[in-house]
N, C-alpha and C positions, 0 to 999 in steps of 0.2 A: 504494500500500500504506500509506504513511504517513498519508496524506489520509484516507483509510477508517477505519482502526484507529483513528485518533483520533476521529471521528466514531464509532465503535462506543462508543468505553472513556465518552461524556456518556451512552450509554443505558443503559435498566436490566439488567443483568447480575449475573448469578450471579458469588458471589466466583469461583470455577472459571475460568468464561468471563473473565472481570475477566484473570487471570493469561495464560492465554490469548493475548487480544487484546494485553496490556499487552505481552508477547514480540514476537510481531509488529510492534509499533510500537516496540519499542526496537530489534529487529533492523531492523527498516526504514530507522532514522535512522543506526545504528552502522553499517549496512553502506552507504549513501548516504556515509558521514564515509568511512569508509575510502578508497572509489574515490577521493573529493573528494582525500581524502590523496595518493591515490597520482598523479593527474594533477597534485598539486601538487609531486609531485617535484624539477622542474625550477626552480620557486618556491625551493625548498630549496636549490640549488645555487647559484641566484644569491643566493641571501642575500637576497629579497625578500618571502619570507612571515613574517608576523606572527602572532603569539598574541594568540587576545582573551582581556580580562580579566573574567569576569564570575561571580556567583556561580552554583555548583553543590552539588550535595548527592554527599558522594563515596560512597554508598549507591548510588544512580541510574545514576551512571555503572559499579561493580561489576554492579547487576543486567542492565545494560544489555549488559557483555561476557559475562556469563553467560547470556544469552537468547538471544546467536549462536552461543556455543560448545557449548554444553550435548547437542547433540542426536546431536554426534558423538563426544562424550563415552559418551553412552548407548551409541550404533551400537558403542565398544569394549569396552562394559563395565570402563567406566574412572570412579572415584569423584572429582568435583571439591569439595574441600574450601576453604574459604575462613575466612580467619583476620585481622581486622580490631581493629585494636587500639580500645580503650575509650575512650582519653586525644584520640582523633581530634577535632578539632570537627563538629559534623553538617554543617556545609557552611564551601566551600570559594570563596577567590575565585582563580579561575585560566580555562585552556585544557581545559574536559570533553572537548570534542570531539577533542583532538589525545591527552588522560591516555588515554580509551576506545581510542582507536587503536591505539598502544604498546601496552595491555592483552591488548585482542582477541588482537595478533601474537605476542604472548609466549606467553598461554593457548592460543590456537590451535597454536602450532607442537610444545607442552609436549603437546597432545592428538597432533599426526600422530606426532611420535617415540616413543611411550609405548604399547606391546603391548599391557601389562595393570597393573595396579595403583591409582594415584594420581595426582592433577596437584592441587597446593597453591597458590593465590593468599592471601600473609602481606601487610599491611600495616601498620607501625609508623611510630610516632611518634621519629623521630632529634632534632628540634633544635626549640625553640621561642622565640620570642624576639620580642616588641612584637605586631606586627599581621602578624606570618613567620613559618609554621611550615614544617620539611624532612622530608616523608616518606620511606620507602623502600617500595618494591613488590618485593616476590621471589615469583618462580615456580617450585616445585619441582614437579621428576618424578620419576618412576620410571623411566626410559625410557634407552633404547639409551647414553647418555652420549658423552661426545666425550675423546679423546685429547688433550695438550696443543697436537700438532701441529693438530688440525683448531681446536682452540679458537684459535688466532692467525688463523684465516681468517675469523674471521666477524664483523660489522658492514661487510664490502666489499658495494659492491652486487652485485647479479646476481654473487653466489658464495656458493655452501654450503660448508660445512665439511670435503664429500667428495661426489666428482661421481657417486660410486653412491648420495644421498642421493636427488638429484634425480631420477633413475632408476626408484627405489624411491615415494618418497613425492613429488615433485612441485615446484613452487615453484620462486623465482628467487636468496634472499635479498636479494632488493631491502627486503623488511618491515622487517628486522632495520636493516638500513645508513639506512631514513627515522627506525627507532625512537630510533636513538644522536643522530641530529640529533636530532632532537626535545627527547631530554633535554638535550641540551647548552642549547637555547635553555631550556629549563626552570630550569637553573643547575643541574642535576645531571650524575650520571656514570651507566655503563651499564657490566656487566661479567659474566661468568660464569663461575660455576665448576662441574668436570665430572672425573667418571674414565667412562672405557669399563666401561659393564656397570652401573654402579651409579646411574646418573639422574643429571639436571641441574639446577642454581640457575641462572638468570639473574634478575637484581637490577641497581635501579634508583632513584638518590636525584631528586626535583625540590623546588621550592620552591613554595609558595602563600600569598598573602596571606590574613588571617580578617579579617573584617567582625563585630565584637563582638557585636553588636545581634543578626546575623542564625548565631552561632555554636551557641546554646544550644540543644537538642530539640527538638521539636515538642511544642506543649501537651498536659500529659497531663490526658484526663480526671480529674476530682474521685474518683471510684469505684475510679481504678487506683493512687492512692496509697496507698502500703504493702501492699496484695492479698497472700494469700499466695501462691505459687504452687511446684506440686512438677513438680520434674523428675525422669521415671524413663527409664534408658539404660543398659545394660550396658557400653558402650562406655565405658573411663573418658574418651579424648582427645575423645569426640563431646559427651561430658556436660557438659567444660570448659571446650568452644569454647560450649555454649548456657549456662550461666551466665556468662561473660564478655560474651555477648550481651544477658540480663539486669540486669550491672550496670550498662546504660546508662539502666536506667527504675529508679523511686522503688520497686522492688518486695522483698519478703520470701524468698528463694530456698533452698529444702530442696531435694535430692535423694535418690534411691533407685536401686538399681541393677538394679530386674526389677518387670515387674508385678505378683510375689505381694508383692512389699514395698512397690510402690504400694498395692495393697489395703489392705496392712495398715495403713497409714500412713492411709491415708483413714480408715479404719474406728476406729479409737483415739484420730482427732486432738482437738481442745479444740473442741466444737461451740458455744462460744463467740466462735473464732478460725479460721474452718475455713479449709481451702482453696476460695480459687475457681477455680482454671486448675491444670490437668494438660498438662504436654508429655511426652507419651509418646516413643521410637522406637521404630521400627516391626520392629526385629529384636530384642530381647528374647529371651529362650531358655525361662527357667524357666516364666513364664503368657504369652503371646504376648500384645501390646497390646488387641487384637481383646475376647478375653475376658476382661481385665482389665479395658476400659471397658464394656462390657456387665454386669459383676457390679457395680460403683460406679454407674452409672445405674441398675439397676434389679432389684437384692437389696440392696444397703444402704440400711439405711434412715434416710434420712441430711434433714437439716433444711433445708441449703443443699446443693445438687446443684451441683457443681464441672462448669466446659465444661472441654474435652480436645480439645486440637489436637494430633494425631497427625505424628510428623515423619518421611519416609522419605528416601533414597538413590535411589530405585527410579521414577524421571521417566515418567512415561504408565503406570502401575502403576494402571489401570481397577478391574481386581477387588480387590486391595488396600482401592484407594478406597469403592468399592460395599459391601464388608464392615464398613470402619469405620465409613459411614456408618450400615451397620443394628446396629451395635454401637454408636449414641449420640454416636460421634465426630461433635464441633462444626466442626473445621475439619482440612482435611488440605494440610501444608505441605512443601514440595520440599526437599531440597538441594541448594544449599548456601543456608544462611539467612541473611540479611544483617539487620540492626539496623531497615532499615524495613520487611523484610518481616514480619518477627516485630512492629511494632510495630503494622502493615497486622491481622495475622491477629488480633493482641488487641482493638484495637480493633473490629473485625467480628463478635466474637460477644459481647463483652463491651456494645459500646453502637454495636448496629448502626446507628443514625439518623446517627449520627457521620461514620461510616465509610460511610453511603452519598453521605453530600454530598462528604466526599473522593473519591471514585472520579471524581468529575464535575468535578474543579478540572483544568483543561488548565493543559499547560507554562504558564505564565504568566509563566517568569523573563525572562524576552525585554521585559517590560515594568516599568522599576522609575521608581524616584524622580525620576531625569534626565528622565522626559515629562512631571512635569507644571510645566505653568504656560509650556510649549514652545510655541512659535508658529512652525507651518508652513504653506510656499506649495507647494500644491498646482499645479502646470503640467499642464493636459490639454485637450485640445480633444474628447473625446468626452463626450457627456453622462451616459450609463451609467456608464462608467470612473470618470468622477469622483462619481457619486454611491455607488458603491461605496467606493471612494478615503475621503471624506469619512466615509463611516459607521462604518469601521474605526477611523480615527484619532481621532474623536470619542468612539471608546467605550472608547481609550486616555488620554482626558482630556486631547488635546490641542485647541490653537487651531488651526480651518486656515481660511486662504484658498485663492480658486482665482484662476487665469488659464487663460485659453482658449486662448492659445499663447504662441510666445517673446517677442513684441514685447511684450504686457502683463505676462510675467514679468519682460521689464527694466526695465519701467517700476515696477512694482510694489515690484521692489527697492529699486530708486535713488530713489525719491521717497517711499517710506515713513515715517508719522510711528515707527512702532517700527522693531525691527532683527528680520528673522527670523531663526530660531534654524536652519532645516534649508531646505531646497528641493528636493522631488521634481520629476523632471522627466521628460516627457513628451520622446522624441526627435521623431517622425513627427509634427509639423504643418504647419496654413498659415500662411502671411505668414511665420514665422519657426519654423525645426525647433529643438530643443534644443541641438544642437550650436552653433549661433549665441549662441542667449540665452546659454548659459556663457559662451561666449568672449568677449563683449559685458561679462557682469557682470566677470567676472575682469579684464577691462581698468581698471576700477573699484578704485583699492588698501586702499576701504575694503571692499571684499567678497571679500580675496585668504583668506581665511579660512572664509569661509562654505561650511558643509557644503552640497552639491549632489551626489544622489542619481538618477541615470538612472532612469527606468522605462521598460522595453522590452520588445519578443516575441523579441528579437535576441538570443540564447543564445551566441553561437559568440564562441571569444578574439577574433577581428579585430577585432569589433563591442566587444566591451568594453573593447577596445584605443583603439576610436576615442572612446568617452566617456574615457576617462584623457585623450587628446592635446587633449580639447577641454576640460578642466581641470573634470572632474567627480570628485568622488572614489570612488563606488562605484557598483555596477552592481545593480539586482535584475528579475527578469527577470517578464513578465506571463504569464499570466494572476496576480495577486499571491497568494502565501501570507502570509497576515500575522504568524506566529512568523519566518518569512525577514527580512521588511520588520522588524518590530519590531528582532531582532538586529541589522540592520545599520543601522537609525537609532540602536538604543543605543552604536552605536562610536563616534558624531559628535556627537551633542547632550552639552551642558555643563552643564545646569542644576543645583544641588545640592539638596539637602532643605529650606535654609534658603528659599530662594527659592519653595518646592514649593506650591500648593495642594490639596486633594485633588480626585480625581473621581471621578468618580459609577460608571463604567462596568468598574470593574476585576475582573479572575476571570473566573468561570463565569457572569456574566448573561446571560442571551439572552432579547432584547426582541423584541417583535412575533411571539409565537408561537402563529401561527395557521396553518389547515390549507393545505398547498403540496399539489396536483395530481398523480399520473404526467402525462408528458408524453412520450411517445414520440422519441427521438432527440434528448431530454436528460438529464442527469448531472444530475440534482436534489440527490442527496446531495452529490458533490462540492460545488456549487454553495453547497449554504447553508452548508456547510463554512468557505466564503471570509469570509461575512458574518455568523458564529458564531448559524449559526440563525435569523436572521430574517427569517421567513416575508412579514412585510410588506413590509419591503423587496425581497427578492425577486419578488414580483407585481410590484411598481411596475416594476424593472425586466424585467422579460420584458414588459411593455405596452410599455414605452420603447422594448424591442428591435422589439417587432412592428410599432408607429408608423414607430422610425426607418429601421429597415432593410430594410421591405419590399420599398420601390425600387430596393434598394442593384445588385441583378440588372441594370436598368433602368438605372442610373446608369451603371456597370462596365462597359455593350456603347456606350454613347453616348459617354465618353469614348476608350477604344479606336477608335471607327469613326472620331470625328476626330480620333488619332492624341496625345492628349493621356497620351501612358503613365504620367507621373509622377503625375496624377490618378489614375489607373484603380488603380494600385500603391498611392497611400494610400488609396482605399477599400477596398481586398483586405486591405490589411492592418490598418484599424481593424473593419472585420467580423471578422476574425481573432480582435482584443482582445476584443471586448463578447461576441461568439457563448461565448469560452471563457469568459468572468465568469458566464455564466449556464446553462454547464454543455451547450452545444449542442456538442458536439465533433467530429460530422460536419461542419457546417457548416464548423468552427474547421479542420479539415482539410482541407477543399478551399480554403477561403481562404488559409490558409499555400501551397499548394500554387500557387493560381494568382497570389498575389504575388512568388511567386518566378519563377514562368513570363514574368510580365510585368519584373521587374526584368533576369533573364538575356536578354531578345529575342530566346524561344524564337521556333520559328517559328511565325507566325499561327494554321494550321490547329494546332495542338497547344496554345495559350493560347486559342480559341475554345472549341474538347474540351471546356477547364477550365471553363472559364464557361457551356457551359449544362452540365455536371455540378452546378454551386454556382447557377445559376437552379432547376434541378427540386431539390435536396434545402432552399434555401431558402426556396422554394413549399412543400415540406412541410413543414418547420420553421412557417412563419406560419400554417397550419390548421392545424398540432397546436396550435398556443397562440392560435389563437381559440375552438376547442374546448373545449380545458380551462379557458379565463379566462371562458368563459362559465357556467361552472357548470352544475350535473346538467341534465341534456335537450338537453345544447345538438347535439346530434346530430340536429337536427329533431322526436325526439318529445316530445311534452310531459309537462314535470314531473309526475312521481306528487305532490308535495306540494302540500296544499293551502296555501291563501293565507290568512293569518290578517288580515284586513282591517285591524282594530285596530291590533296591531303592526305592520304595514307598513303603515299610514298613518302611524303616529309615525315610522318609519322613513326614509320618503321625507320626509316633511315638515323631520326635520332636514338630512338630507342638501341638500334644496332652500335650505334657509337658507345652508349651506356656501357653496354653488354660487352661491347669489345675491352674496354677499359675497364670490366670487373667493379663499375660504379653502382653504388648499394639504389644509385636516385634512379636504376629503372623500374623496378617494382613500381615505384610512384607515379613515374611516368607513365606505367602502363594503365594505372589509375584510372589518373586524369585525363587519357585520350583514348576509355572506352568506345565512348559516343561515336566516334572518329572510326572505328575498328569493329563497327558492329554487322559489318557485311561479312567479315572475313568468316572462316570455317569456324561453329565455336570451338568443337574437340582440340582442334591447333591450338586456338587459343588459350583453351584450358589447360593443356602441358605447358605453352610458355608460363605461364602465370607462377605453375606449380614449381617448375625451374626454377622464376626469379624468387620464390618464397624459402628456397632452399637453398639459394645462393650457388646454386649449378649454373654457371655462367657459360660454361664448353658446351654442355649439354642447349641450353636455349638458345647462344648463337646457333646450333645445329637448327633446330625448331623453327627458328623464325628467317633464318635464309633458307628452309623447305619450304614454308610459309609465303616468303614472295617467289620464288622460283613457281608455285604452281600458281601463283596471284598473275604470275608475269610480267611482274614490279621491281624495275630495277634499283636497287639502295644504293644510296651516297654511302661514301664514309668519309672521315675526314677528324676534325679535333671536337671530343666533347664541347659542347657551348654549355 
């Protein structure tokens, strides 16, 4: 779910869709944090879990508990109002993931106790002081309330306040009992106050550090300084809470208390000075917003036409939406409104160009100043893996080298003219598995220090258990996410700004974007997900994969029949790896499966099963991607397209200079001038491809001058360009 949605929220989307998807992917991750939370319970007791320290925007983390709470808010007809003080800084350096957690369980539990009325998340400014600020978080209801007596019962675990509670509405109060730790490590306190019958506060102080630099708003366009803009809302506490949301921007704020007085206000103002933006609400009494933005669009007749972002209570409110929209409304905004969503919505109609290149910025905080000018060793003995591996972190701006297993990472270490700064490590090799190389370098008291990062398919506590005892410090687990990987190499690397050079690769870029295939019985999108879209590199490896692990079937029944298990167990389980990097997840699953069959010494007949189940679907897997790597026809009928001789004799001819020269940029080239190439034979073209993926250069110049000889296309050669 997370993997997708984010994948959605780079494509082109309607603001609508945009909010949509953007829910999704913050429920995804808030509700991912929670479980994490709650199996870390135990973490918690030993006094062995940590808070990371890293900047967040406390906007992000609010939308984020309001995208999982929201919807059963709605289910009660229950109004969530949200009240954020001004004095805030826009981001924060602390623990989002564990603030979001607390949150969620507050709001969540303020929604199950609460019949009918309100549930209120207030955030104020209590203490500020150097590069420390102490907020407070309170959650009011309206709801059921608690007696003095049940109020002494609660931050125990697994007990509610009143055993008819659980009964009734559900739950352990385990939430409540992780919340109070939580704050404690935070430096704050945690308390409630309640009567029966009249609703509940619970409140909550922590501390966070501000990062100066990174404290102050988001640049506002040139256009929105000083803007007028009118607010109209009958509602005075709803009015107050959206100009206090206002005073976060450079803006001009009138309000009115009804559509007939918007009108009139628009209509009389200084058309010298007019308004640009109207924030209507959506309940209004005397002119309904509806036809109040309809009569200002288009009976006044007005110089500058003011955009009108419409604000409602009323969550999946379709028709609403559908009326405002044919009534001129510019944008329609939910409650409860937070500082960047209001800043989100002006931006979007006000200077939409703006606002569509944000939509497309992924999490990116996972990557800051600490990478660059970092210098890391890569440990992996598969070839995909680490070409993967490599392109990530390169686009991170860091340095990496590779080793091909343990014995060159301790070498690499210990004899190195620099000092690396991190070491990803590969567990499952030959000559020497990960567990060794650690334990080798840590023998070493000049490397008693040195960050060392496991990279595994090994999920389960034992398994991460055994990289701690082998003196690794963290675990991340394969097939790789790289916001995962980033966050947890930003725990360990040291570097500072001063030290910092820039690179090239940061944000939203995504290189080598060219067209990727269906492939039947792979996960494509996930797949380029990994490698933030790049097309190129992805062909290179799906060829890698078809080369390398064609035989792997072949391999897997040959060491099994002479009894070599430990062999047959690290092929099952480096197919495992590369299959899931390229998004084959059949395969990835019978692989997982028959490496386990072969580790447990299931019985024969039952690790046989396995293996030709992962021989026939990895037969199919290598004709679906000779198929599709061959380009159109490659089904045996021949290309509709004709052959433009010209161009594809420039064509080959460069590419023939590549290939003569043993230069790695044909692969690429053959890329980029498919289109160009799509007449020719596909089967040809599928060997060369498979050639240049292997780096069989003698072999593809063979290929591709058989290729024009029966084309009857004579090639240049002459000096790479």
């Amino acid at each position: 779910i997370i993997g997708f949605s984010a994948l959605a929220l780079n494509t082109d989307l309607s603001p609508k869709q945009h909010g949509y998807v953007r829910k999704i992917n913050d429920s995804g991750v808030s509700l991912l944090g929670i479980i994490n939370g709650i199996l870390d319970f135990s973490k918690i007791e030993a006094d062995k879990l940590e808070l990371e320290q890293s900047l967040f925007g406390l906007d992000d983390v609010l939308s984020s508990v309001i995208a999982v709470v929201e919807q059963k808010a709605v289910d009660k007809n229950i109004e969530l109002l949200l009240d954020v003080s001004p004095e805030i800084p826009w981001q924060l350096v602390g623990d989002s993931l564990r603030l979001g957690q607390i949150l969620t369980n507050l709001v969540g539990n303020a929604i199950k106790f609460t019949l009918a009325g309100e549930v209120e998340l207030i955030v104020a400014l209590q203490e500020r002081g150097g590069r420390r600020t102490k907020l407070q978080f309170s959650v009011r209801d309206t709801g059921l309330g608690l007696s003095s007596e049940h109020l002494a019962k609660l931050f125990q675990p697994f007990t509610q306040a009143d055993g008819s509670m659980t009964r009734r509405f559900g739950g352990t109060g385990l939430g409540l009992s992780i919340s109070k730790r939580l704050v404690e490590m935070m430096g704050g306190d945690i308390w409630a106050e309640s009567e029966p019958g009249t609703g509940s506060v619970f409140s909550f102080t922590a501390w966070f550090a501000i990062e100066s630099a990174e404290s102050s708003p988001p640049r506002i366009p040139e256009k929105l300084n000083r803007m007028k803009i009118l607010v109209a809302d009958d509602n005075d506490l709803s009015q107050r809470k959206m100009v206090k949301l206002l005073s976060r921007f450079p803006a001009r704020v009138d309000t009115v208390n009804s559509g007939i007085e918007a009108v009139s206000v628009i209509q009389n103002q200084n058309p010298a000075d007019p308004y640009k933006l109207i924030l209507m609400d959506w309940n209004t009494s005397e002119m309904d917003e509806v036809g109040a933005a309809r009569h200002i669009k288009e009976y006044l007749a007005l110089h500058t036409i003011p955009s009108i972002i419409m604000v409602t209570s009323f969550f999946g409110e379709q028709r609403g939406e559908a009326e405002a929209g044919k009534a001129g409304a510019d944008y329609f905004l939910r409650r409860p409104v937070t500082a960047s969503s209001l800043f989100d919505a002006i931006i979007e109609i006000l200077t939409p160009a703006e606002r569509a290149t944000a939509m497309r910025i992924p999490h990116g905080g996972e990557i800051t100043d600490k990478f660059m000018a970092a210098h890391i060793l890569l440990v992996e003995d598969n070839e995909i893996n680490q070409q993967l591996a490599i392109e990530i972190l390169k686009n991170a701006g860091l340095t990496v080298d590779v080793a091909n297993n343990g014995r060159e990472a301790v070498e690499m270490v210990t004899t190195a003219e620099h000092a690396y700064d991190l070491v990803l490590m590969d567990i499952q090799m030959p000559e020497m598995d990960g567990y060794e190389a650690t334990r080798r370098i840590r023998r070493d008291a000049r490397f008693s220090g040195l960050p060392i990062l496991a990279l595994s398919a090994h999920a389960l506590v034992e398994d991460r258990q055994k990289t701690v005892d082998a003196g690794m410090n963290d675990h991340i687990t394969k097939p790789i996410d790289p916001r995962i990987m980033f966050r947890a190499m930003g725990r360990y690397l040291r570097h500072s700004p001063a030290d910092a050079h820039p690179f090239a690769c940061r944000g939203n870029s995504a290189p080598g974007q060219v067209a990727v295939p269906e492939i039947p019985g792979v996960d494509v999108t996930r797949a380029l997900y990994r490698i933030n879209g790049n097309g190129k590199l992805y062909l290179q490896l799906l060829r890698k994969f078809m080369v390398n692990q064609a035989g792997t079937a072949a391999a897997l029944e040959s060491a099994l029949a002479s009894g070599d298990r430990s062999l047959a167990e690290r092929l099952a389980h480096t197919t495992k790896g590369v299959a899931g990097n390229i998004g084959a997840t059949r395969v990835q699953e019978i692989a997982a499966e028959l490496a386990a069959s072969i580790r447990h010494n299931d019985a024969p007949e039952l690790t046989w099963e396995i293996l030709q189940r992962f021989a026939e679907e990895m037969a199919t897997l290598v004709a679906a991607l000779q198929l599709a790597l061959a380009g159109p026809g490659a089904d045996g009928r021949q290309a509709s397209v004709a052959v433009d001789s010209a161009k594809t004799r420039a064509v080959l001819s460069q590419l023939l200079r590549y290939i003569t020269e043993n230069d790695g940029r044909a692969e690429y080239y053959l890329d980029e001038c498919r289109s160009e190439l799509a007449g020719l034979p596909p089967g040809e073209m599928g060997k060369l491809g498979v050639c240049l993926a292997n780096f069989d250069y003698e072999k593809a110049h063979a290929v591709l001058s058989a290729l024009a000889e029966k084309g009857g296309i004579t090639l240049e050669t002459g000096i790479v360009r």
